[in-house]
N, C-alpha and C positions, 0 to 999 in steps of 0.2 A: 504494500500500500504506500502509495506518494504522499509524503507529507505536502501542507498545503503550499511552500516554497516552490516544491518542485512542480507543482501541477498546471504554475501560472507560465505564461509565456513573456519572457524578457527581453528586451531593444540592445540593441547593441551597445555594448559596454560605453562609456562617457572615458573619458581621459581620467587615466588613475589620479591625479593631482586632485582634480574637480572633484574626483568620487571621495579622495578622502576627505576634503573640506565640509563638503556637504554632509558628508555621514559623519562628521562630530560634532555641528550642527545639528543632524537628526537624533544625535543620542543626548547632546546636554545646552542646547539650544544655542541662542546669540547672549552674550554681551550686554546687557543694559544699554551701556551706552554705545554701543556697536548700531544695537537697533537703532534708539534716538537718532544717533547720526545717519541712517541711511534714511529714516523718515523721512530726517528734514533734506538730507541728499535729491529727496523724489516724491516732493507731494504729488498733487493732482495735476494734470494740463488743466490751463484757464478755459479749455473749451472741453473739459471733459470730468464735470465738477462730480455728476452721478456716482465716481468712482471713489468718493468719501463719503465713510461710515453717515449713513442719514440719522439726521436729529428727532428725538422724543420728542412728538407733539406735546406742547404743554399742556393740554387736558388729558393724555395718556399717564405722562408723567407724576401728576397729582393723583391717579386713581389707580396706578398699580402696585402690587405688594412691591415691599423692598424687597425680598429676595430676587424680584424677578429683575426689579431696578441694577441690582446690585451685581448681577451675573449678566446682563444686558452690557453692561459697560467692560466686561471681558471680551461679548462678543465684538464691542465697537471698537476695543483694539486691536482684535484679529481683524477686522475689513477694514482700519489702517493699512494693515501691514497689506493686506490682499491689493487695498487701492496703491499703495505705493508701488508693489511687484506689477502693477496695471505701466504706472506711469515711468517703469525704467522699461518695459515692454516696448511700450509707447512712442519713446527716445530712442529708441533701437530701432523702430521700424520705421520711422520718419528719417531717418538717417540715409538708411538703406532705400526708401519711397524717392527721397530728394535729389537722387544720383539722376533722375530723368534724362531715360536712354539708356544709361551707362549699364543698366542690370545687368548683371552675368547669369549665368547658369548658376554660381556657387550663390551670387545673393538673390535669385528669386526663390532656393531652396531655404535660405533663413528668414524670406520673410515670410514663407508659409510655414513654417515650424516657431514664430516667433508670433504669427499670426494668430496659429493653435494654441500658443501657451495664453495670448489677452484672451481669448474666445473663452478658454477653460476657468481660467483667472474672473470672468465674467461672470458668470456661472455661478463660480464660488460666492461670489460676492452678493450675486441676484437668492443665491438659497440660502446665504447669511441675515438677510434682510427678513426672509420670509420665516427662517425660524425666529428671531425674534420678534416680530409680530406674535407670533402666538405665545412665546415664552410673557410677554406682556400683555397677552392676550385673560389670561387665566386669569382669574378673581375677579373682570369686569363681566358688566350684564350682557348675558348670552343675547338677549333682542337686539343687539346691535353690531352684532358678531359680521353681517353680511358687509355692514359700514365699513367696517374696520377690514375686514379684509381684500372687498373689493377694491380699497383706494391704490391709484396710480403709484407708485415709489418715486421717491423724487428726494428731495432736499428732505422731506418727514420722511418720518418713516412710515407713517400711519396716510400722507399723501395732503396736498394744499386744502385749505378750506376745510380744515377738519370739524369746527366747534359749528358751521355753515350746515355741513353734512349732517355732524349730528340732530343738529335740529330738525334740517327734513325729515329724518329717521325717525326722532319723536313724535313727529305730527302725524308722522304715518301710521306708525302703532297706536296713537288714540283713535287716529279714524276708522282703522282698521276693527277695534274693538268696540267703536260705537257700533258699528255697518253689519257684526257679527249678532247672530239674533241668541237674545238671552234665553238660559239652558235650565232657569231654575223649576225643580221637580212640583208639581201641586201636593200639598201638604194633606196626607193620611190621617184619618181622623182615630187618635187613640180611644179605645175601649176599656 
């Protein structure tokens, strides 16, 4: 029986230099200030702002438990990190994009392998967002569940015009339950 190592199918080897960097990185992470410095090395492109951690709408903010508050802001330093790996991606392929004409064979193969990595990178990012919706989802009132989730992502995270949204949502739900015909039983006369 193949352990699960062996069962997977692997790319061809990366340059041993790279492989060892990366892999004591994967085993005792970055640096503090390693990190910091590459952060601020590679924020977001000024036209590509999506790619930073979206902000707690402040009526989310006020109405979710702390725990969720509390591990929410772990997750918004992981899609730091994700948007920065976006915006050294980014700088790479714009590099390569801006040689107009000049493309080789060797760099239209790194910008579709460079390309794959934003696309993936994106991803990351887009299903970062959606688990914390719901991780700040929990403890608020389930009737408004459809609000909260259907909103566009953007600069919120919860999406523009939120306190807007809720409103409509509210008026909906009393109209809805005025419009709903009442269920009450007629009353059995005790003997």
């Amino acid at each position: 029986m193949k352990n699960v190592s062996e069962a997977k199918d692997h790319a061809a080897p990366i340059h041993k230099d790279l492989a060892a960097r990366w892999e004591s990185i994967l085993q005792q992470g970055l640096e503090k200030e390693s990190r910091a410095s590459l952060l601020v090395k590679y924020p977001p492109a000024s036209n590509c702002l999506l790619a930073e951690a979206p902000k707690i709408n402040p009526e989310i903010r006020s109405s979710a438990l702390e725990s969720a508050i509390t591990r929410d802001a772990r997750l918004i330093s992981l899609q730091t990190q994700i948007g920065a790996c976006l915006s050294v991606t980014g700088k790479a392929l714009t590099l390569l994009l801006n040689k107009e004409g000049q493309a080789e064979t060797g760099d239209r193969q790194l910008i579709e392998l460079l390309s794959d990595t934003g696309r993936l990178l994106a991803d990351v990012h887009h299903s970062e967002s959606i688990s914390r919706r719901k991780l700040l989802g929990f403890g608020l009132n389930k009737k408004f569940k459809t609000t909260l989730e259907e909103a566009t992502l953007g600069e919120w995270l919860f999406g523009e015009n939120f306190e807007e949204r809720l409103k409509t949502a509210k008026a909906l739900e009393r109209t809805s339950s005025e419009l709903k015909a009442s269920t009450s039983r007629p009353r059995q006369n005790s003997q």
